[in-house]
C-alpha atoms as an extended CHARMM CRD file, in Angstrom:
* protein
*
        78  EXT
         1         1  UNK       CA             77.2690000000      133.9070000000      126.8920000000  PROA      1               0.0000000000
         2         2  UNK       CA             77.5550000000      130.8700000000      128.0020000000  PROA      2               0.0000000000
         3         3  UNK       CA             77.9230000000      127.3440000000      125.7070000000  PROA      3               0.0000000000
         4         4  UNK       CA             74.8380000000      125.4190000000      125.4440000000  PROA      4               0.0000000000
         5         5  UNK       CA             74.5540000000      121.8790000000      126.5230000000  PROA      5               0.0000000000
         6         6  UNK       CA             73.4750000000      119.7450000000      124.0840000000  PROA      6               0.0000000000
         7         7  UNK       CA             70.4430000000      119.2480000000      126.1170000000  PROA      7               0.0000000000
         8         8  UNK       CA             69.4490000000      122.8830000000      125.3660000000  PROA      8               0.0000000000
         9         9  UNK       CA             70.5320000000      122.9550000000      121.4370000000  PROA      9               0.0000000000
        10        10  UNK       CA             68.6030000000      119.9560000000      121.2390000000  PROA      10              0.0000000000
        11        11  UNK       CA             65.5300000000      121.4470000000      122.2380000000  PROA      11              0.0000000000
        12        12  UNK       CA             66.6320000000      125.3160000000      120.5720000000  PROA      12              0.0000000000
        13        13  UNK       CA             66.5960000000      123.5490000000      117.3360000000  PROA      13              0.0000000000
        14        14  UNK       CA             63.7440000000      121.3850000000      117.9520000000  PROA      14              0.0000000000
        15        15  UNK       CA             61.8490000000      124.7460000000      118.7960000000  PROA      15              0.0000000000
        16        16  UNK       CA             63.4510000000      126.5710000000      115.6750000000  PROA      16              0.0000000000
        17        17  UNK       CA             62.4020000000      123.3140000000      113.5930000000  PROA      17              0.0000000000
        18        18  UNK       CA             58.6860000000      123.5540000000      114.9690000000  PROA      18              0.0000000000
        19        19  UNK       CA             58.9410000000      127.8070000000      114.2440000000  PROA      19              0.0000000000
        20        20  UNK       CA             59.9230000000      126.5990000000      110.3440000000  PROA      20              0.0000000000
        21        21  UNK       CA             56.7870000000      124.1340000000      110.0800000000  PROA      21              0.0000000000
        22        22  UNK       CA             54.6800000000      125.8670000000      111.3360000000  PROA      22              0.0000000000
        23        23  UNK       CA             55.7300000000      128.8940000000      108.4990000000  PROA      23              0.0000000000
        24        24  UNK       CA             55.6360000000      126.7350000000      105.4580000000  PROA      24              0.0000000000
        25        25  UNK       CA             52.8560000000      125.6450000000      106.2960000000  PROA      25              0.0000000000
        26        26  UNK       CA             50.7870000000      129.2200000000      106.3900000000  PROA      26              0.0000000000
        27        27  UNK       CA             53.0790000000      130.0360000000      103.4780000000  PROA      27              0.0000000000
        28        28  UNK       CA             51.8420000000      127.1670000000      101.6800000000  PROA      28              0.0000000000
        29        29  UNK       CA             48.1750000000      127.6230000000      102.8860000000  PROA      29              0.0000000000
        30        30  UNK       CA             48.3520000000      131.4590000000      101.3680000000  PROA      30              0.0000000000
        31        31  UNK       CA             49.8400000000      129.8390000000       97.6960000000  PROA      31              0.0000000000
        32        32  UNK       CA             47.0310000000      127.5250000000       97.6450000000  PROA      32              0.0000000000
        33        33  UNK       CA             44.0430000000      130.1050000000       98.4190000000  PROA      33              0.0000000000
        34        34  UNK       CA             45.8500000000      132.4750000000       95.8710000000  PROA      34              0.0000000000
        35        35  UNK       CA             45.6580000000      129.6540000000       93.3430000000  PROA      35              0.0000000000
        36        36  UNK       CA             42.3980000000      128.5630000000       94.3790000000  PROA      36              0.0000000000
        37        37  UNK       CA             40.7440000000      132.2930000000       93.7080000000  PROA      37              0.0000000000
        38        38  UNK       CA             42.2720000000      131.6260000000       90.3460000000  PROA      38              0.0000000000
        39        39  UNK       CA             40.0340000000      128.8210000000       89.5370000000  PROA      39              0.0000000000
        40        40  UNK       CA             37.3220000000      130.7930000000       90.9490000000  PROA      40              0.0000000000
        41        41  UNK       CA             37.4100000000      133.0680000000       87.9240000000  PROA      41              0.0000000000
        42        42  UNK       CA             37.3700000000      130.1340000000       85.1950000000  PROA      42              0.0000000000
        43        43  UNK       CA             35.1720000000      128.8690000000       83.3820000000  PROA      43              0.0000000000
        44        44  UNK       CA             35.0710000000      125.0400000000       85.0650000000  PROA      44              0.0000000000
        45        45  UNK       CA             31.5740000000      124.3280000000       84.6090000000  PROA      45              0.0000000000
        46        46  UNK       CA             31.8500000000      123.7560000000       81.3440000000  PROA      46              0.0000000000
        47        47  UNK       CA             33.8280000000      120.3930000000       82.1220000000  PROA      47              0.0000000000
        48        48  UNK       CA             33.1420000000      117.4410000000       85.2050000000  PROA      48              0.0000000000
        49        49  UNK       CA             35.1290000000      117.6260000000       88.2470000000  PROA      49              0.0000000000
        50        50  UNK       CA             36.8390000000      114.0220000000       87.2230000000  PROA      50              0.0000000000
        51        51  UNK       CA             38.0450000000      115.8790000000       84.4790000000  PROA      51              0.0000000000
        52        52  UNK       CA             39.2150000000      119.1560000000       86.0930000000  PROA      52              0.0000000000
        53        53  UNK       CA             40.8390000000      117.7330000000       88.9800000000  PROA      53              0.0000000000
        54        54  UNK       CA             42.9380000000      115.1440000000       86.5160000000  PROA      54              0.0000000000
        55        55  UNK       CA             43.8500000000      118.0190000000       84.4460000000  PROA      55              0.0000000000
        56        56  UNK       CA             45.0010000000      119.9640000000       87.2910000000  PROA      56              0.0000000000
        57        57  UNK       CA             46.3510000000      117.0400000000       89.0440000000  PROA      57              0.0000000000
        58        58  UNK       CA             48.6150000000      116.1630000000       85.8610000000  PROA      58              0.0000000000
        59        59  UNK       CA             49.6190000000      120.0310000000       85.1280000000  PROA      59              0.0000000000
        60        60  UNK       CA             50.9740000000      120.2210000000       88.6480000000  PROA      60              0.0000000000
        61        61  UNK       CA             52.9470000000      117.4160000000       88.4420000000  PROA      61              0.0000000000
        62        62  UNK       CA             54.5630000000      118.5060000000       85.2890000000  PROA      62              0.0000000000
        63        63  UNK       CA             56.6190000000      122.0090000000       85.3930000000  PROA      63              0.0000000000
        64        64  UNK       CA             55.2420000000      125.3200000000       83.9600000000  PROA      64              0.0000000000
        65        65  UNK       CA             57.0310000000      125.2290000000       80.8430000000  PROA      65              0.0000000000
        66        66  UNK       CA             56.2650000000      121.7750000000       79.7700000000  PROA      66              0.0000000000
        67        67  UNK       CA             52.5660000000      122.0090000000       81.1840000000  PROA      67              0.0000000000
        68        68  UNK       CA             51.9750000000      125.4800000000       78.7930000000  PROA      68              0.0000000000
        69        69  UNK       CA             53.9590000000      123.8110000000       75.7550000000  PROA      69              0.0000000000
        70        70  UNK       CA             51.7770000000      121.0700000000       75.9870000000  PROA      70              0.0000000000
        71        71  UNK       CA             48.4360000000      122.6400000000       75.9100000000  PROA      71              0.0000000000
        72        72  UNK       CA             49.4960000000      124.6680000000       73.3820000000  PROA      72              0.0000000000
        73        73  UNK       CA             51.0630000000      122.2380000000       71.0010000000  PROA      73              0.0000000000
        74        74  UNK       CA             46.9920000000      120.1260000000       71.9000000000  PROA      74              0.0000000000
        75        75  UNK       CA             45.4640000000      123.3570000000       70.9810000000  PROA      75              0.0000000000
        76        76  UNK       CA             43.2870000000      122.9130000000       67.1390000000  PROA      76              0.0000000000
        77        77  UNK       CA             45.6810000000      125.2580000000       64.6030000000  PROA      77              0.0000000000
        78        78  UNK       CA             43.3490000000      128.5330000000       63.5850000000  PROA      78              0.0000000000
């Protein structure tokens, strides 16, 4: 086979880089829907969207552990 010119690697790996966006992207679309049927089964109504989407907004910027560690330890003690 012969060697690519730089010309063509250049525009292999531009191709391969537009292949991988185009994948994380659907990837990321199919996390977000599964997430998003999630929420469908909660009770949300109960609180106002200011409140969900801040509470959301500031459990996704935290990790897992830390987000659940800290709604438990704000839990009231039965």
């Amino acid at each position: 086979m012969p060697k690519m010119s730089d010309r063509e690697r250049l525009a292999d790996l531009a191709e391969k880089s537009r292949k991988l966006a185009e994948e994380m992207e659907t990837t990321r679309r199919r996390v977000r829907e599964r997430y998003g049927a999630l929420v469908t089964a909660l009770p949300v109504e109960s609180i106002g969207e200011r409140e969900f989407r801040e509470a959301v907004g500031l459990l996704v910027k935290l990790d897992g552990q830390t987000a659940i560690a800290a709604l438990k330890a704000a839990l009231p003690k039965s």
